[in-house]
N, CA, C and O atoms as a GROMACS GRO file, in nm:
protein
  344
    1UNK      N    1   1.124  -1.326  -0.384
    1UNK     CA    2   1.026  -1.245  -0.454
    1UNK      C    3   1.027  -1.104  -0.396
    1UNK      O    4   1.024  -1.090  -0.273
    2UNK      N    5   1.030  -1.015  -0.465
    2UNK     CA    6   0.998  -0.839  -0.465
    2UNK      C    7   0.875  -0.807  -0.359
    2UNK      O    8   0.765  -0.853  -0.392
    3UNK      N    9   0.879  -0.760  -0.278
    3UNK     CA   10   0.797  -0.668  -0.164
    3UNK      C   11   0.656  -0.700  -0.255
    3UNK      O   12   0.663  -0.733  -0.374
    4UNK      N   13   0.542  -0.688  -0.190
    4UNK     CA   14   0.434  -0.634  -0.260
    4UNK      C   15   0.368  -0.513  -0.302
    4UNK      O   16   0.332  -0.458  -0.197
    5UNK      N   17   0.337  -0.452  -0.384
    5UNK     CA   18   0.280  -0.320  -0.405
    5UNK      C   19   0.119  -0.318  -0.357
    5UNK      O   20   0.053  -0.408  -0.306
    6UNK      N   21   0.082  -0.181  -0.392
    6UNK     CA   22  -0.032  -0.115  -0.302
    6UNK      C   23  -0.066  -0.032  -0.351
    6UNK      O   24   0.004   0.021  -0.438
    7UNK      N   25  -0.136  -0.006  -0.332
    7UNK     CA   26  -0.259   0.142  -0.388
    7UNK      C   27  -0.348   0.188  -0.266
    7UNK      O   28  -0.392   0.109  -0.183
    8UNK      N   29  -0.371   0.325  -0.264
    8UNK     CA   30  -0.439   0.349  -0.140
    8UNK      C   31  -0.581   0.407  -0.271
    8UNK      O   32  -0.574   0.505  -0.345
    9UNK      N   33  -0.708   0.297  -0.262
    9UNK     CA   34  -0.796   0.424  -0.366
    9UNK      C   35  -0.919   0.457  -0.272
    9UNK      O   36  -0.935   0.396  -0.166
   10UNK      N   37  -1.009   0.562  -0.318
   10UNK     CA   38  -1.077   0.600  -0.282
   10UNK      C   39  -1.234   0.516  -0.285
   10UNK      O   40  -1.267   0.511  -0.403
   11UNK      N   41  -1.312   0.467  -0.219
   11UNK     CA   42  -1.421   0.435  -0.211
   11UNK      C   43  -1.548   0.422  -0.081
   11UNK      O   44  -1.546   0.347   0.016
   12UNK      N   45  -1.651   0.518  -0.119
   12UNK     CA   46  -1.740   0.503  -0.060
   12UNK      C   47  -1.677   0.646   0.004
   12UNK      O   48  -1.733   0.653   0.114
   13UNK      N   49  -1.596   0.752  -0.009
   13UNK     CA   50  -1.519   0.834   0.064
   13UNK      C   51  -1.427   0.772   0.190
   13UNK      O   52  -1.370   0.825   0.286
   14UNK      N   53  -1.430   0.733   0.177
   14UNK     CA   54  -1.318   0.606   0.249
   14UNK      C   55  -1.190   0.567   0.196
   14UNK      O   56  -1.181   0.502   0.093
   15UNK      N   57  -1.086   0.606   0.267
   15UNK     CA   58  -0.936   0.597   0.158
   15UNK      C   59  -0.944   0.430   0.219
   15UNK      O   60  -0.996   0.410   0.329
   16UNK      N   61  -0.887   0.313   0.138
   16UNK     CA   62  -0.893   0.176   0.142
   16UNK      C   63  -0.778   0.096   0.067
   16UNK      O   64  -0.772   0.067  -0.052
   17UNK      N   65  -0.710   0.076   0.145
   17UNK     CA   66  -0.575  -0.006   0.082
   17UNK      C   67  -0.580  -0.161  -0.012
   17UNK      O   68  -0.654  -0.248   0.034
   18UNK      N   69  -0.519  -0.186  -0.114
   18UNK     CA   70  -0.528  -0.260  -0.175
   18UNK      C   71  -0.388  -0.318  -0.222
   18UNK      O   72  -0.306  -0.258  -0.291
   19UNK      N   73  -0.375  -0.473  -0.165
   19UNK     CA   74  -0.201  -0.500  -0.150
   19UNK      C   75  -0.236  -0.607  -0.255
   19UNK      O   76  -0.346  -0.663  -0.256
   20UNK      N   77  -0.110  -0.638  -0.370
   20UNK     CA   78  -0.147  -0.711  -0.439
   20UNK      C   79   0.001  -0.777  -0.502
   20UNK      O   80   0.100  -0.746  -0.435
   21UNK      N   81   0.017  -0.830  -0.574
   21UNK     CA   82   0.160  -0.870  -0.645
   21UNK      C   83   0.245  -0.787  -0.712
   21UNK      O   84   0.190  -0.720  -0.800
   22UNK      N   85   0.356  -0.771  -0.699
   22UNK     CA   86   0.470  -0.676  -0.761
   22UNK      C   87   0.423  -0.734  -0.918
   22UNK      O   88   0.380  -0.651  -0.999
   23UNK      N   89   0.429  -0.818  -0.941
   23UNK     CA   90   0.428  -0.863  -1.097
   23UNK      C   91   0.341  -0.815  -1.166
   23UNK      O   92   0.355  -0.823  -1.288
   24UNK      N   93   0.191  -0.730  -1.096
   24UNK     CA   94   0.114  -0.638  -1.137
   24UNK      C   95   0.129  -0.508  -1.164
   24UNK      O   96   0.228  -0.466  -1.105
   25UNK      N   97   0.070  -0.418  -1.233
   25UNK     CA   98   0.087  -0.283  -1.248
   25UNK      C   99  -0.046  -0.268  -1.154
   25UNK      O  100  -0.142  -0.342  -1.137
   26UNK      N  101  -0.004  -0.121  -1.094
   26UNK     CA  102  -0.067  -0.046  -1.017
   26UNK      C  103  -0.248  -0.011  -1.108
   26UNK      O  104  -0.366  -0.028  -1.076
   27UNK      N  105  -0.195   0.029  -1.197
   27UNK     CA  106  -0.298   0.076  -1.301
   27UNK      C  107  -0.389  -0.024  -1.323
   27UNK      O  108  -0.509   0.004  -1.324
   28UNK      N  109  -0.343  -0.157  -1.344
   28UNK     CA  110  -0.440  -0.242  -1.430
   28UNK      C  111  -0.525  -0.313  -1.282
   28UNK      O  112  -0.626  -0.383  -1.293
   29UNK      N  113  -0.448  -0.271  -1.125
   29UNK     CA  114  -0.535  -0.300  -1.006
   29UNK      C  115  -0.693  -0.213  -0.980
   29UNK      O  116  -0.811  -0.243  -0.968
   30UNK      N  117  -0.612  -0.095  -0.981
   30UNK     CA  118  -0.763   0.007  -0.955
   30UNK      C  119  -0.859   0.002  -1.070
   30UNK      O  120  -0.944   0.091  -1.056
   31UNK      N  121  -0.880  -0.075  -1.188
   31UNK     CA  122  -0.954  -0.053  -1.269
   31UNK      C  123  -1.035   0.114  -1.259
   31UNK      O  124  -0.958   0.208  -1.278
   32UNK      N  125  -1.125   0.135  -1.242
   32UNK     CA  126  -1.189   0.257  -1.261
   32UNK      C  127  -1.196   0.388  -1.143
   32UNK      O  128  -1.224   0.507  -1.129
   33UNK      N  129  -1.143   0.259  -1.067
   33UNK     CA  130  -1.154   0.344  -0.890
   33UNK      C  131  -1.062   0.513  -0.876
   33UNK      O  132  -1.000   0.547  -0.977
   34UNK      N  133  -1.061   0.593  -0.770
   34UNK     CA  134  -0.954   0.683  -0.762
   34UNK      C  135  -0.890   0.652  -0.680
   34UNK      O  136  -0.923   0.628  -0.564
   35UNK      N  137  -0.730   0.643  -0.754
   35UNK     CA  138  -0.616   0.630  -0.645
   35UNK      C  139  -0.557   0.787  -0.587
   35UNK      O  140  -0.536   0.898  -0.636
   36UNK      N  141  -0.546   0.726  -0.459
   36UNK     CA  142  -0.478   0.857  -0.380
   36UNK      C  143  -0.332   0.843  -0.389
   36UNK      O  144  -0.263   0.941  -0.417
   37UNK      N  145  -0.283   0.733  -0.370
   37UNK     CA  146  -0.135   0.717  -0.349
   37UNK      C  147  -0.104   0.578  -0.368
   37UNK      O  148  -0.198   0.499  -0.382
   38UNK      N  149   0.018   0.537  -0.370
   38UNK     CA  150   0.065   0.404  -0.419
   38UNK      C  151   0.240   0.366  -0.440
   38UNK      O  152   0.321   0.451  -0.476
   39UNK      N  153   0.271   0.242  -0.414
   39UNK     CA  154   0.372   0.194  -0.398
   39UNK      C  155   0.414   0.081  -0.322
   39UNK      O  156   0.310   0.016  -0.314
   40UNK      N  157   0.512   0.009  -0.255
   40UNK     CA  158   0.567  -0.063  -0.216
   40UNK      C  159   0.463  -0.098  -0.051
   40UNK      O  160   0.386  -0.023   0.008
   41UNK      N  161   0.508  -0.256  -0.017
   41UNK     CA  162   0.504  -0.226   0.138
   41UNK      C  163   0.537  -0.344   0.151
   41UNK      O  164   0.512  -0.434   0.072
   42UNK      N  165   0.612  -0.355   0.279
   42UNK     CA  166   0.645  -0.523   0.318
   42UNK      C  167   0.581  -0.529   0.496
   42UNK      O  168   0.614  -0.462   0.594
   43UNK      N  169   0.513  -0.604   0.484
   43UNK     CA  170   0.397  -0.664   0.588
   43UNK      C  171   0.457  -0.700   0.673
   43UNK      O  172   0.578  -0.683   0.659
   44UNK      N  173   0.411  -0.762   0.798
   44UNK     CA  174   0.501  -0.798   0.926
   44UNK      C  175   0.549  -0.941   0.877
   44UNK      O  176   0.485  -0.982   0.780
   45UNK      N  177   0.628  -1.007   0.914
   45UNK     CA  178   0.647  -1.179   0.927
   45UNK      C  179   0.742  -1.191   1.010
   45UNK      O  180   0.767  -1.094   1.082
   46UNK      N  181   0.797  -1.277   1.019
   46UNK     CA  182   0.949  -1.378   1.127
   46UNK      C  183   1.027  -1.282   1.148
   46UNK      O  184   1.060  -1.222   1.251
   47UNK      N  185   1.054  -1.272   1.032
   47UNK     CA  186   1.236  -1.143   1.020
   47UNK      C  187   1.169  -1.006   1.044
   47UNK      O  188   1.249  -0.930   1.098
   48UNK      N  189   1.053  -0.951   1.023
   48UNK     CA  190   1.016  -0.822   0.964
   48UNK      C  191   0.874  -0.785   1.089
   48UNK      O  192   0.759  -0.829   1.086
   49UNK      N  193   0.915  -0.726   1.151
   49UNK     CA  194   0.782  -0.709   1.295
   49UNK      C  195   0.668  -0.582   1.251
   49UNK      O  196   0.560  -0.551   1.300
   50UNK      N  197   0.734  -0.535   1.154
   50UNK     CA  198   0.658  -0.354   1.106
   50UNK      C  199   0.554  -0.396   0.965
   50UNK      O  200   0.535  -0.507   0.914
   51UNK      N  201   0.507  -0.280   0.932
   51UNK     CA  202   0.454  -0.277   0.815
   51UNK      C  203   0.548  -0.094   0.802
   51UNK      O  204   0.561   0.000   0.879
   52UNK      N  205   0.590  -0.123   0.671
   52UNK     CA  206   0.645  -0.018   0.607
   52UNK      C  207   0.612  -0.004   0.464
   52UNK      O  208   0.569  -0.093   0.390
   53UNK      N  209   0.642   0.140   0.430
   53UNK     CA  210   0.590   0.180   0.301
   53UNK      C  211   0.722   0.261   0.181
   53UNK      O  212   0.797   0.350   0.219
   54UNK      N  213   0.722   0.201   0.032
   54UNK     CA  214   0.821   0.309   0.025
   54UNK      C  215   0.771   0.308  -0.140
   54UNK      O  216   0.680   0.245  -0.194
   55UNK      N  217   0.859   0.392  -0.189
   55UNK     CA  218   0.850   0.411  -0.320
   55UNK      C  219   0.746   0.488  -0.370
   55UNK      O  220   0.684   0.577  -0.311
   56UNK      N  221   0.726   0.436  -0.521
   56UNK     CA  222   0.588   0.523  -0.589
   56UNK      C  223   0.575   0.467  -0.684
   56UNK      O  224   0.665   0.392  -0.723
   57UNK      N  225   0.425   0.490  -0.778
   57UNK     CA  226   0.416   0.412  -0.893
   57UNK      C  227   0.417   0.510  -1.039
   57UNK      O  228   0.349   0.602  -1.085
   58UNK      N  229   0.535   0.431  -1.079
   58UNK     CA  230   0.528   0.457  -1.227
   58UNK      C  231   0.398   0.499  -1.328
   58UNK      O  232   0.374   0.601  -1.392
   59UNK      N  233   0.333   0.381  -1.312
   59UNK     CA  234   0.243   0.422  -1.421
   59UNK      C  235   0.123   0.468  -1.322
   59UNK      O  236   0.014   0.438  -1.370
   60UNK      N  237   0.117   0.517  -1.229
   60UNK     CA  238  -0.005   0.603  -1.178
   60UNK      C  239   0.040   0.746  -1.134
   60UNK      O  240  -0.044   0.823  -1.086
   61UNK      N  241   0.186   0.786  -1.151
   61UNK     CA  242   0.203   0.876  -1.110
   61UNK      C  243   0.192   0.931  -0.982
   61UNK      O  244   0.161   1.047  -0.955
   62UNK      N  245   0.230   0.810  -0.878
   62UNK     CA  246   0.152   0.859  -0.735
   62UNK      C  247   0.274   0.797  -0.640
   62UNK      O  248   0.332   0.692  -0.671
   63UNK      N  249   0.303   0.869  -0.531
   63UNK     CA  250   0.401   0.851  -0.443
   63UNK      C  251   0.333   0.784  -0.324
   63UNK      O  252   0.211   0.781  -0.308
   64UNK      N  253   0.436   0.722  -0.229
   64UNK     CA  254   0.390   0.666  -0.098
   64UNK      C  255   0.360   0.784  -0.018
   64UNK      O  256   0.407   0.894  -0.048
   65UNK      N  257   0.269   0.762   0.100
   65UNK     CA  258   0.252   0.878   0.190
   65UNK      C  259   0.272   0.771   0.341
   65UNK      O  260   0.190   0.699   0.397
   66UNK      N  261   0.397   0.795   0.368
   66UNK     CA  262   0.450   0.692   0.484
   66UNK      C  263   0.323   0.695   0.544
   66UNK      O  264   0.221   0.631   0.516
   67UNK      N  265   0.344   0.777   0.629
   67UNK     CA  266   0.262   0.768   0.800
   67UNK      C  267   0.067   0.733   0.760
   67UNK      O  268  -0.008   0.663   0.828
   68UNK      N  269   0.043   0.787   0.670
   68UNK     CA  270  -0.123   0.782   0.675
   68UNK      C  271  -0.170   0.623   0.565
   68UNK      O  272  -0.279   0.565   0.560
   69UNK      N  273   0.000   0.582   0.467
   69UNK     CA  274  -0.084   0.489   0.420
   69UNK      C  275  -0.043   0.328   0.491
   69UNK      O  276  -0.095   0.219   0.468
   70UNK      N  277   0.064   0.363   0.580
   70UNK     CA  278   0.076   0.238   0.688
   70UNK      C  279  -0.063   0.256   0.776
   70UNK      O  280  -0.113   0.158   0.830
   71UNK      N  281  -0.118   0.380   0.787
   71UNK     CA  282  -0.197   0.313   0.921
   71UNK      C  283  -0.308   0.248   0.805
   71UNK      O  284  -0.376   0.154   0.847
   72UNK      N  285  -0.333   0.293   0.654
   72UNK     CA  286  -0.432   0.265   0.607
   72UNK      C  287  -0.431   0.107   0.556
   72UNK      O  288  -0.523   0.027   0.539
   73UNK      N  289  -0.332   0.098   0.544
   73UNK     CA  290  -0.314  -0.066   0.520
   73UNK      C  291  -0.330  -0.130   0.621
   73UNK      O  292  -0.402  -0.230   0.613
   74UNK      N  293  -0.267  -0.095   0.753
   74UNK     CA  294  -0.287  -0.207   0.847
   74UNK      C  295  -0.442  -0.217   0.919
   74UNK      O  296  -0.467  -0.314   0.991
   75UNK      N  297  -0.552  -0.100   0.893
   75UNK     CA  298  -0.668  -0.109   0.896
   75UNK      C  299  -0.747  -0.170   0.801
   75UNK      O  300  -0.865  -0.185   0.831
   76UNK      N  301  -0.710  -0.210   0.692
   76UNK     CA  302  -0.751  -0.275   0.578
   76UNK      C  303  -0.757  -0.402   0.609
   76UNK      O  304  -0.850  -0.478   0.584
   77UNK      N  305  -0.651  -0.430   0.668
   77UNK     CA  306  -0.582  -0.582   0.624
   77UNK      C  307  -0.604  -0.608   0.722
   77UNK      O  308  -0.608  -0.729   0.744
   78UNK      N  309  -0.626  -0.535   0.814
   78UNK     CA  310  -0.725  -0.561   1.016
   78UNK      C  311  -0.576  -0.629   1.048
   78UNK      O  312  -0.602  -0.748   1.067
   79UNK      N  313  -0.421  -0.608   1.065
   79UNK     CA  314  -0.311  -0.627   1.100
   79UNK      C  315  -0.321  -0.512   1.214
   79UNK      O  316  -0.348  -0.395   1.185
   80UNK      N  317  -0.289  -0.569   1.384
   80UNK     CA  318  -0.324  -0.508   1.477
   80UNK      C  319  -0.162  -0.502   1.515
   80UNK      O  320  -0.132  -0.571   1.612
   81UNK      N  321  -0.055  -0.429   1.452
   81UNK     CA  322   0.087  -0.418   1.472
   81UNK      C  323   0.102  -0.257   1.480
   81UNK      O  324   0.031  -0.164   1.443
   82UNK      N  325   0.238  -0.266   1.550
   82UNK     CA  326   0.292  -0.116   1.524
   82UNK      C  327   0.346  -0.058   1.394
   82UNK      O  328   0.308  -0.131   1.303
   83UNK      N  329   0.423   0.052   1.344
   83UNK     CA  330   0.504   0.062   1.204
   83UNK      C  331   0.621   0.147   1.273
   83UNK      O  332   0.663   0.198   1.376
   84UNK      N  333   0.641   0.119   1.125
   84UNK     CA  334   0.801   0.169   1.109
   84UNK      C  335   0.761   0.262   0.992
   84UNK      O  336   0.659   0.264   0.923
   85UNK      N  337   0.902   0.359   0.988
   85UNK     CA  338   0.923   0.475   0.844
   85UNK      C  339   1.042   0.392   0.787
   85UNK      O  340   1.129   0.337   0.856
   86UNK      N  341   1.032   0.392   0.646
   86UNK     CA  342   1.204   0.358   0.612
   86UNK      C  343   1.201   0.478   0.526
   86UNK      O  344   1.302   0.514   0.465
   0.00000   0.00000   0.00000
């Protein structure tokens, strides 16, 4: 299965990551919310020790922002790991 996608949106003024299934569109995740940025990320496991970020979404028009939306995911998801850039 395909990496999972992400959305970084805005709430409460609080940027807040939201990881969900590739088989989803970005768009139909944030329902009404504001997205800042969005795209790809593959989480730590066995083979994979990082959280990394890449790509962008089509139908939101919004690119990854490496460095600020790894730390924002792994504060989301309370994942207490280092990252990587790809």
């Amino acid at each position: 299965m395909d990496n999972p996608k992400y959305v970084i949106i805005l709430e409460c003024d609080c940027e807040v990551a939201i990881v969900f299934s590739p088989l989803l569109d970005h768009r139909d995740v944030i329902g009404n919310k504001t997205a800042i940025s969005a795209g790809f990320c593959q989480l730590p496991d066995k083979s994979h020790k990082y959280i990394s970020v890449y790509g962008q979404s089509t139908t939101l028009e919004l690119k990854s922002r490496v460095n600020e939306d790894i730390q924002i995911i792994r504060q989301s998801l309370n994942l207490n790991v280092s990252y990587s850039e790809i």
